[in-house]
C-alpha positions in Angstrom: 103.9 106.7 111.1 103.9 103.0 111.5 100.3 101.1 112.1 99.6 97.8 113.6 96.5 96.1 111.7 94.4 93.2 113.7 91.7 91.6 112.5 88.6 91.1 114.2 87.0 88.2 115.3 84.5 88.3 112.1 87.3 89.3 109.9 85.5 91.7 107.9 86.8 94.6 109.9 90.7 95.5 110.5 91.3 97.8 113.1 94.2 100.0 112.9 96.5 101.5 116.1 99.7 103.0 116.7 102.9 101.3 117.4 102.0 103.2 121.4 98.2 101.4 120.7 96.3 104.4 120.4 93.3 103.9 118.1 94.2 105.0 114.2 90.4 103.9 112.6 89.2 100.7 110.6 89.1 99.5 107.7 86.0 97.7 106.6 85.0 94.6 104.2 81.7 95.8 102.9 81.2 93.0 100.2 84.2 91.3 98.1 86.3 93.9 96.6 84.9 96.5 98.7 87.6 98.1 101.1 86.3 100.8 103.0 89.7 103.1 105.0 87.8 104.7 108.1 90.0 107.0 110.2 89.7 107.8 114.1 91.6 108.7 116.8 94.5 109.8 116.4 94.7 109.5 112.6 92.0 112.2 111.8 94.7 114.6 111.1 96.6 112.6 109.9 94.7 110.7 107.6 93.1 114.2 106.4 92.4 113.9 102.8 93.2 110.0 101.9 91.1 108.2 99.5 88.3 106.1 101.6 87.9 103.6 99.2 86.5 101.4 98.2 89.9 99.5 97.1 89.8 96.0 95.9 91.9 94.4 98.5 93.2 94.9 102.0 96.4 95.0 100.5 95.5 97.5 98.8 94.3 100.0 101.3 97.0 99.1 103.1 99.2 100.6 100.4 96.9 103.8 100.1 97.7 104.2 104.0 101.3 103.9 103.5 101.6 106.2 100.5 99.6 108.9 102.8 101.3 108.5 105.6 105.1 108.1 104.5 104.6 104.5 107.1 104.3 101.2 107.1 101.1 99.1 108.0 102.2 95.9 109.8 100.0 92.8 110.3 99.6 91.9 114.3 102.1 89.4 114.2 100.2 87.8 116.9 96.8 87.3 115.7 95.8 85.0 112.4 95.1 86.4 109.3 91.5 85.6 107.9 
């Protein structure tokens, strides 16, 4: 399963769809180092059992996503990074 990840316009929360949009969860910036993974939607299931965090990077929730999913996580290629 491949996810999209956007940022949002305070950049301390990512939100996380499907390549079709549907809503996949968050993941949340908490305080620096402090990457929370929040499923929803559509990735309940499929996010059943992954570590929540908190992971020390975005990067690196990103990864625990992948590895639980068997999918990539891609960066909106249209919105900025913070």
């Amino acid at each position: 399963m491949d996810i999209i990840v956007t940022p949002t316009i305070d950049g301390k929360v990512w939100s996380l769809t499907d390549l079709l949009g549907r809503p996949m969860g968050r993941i949340t910036e908490a305080s620096a180092k402090q990457f929370t993974i929040q499923p929803g939607g559509h990735a309940l299931e499929t996010m059943l059992g992954i570590e929540h965090g908190p992971f020390a990077s975005l990067d690196t929730a990103l990864a625990a996503i992948e590895k639980h999913t068997r999918g990539v996580c891609r960066r909106n290629p249209g919105q900025d990074q913070p």
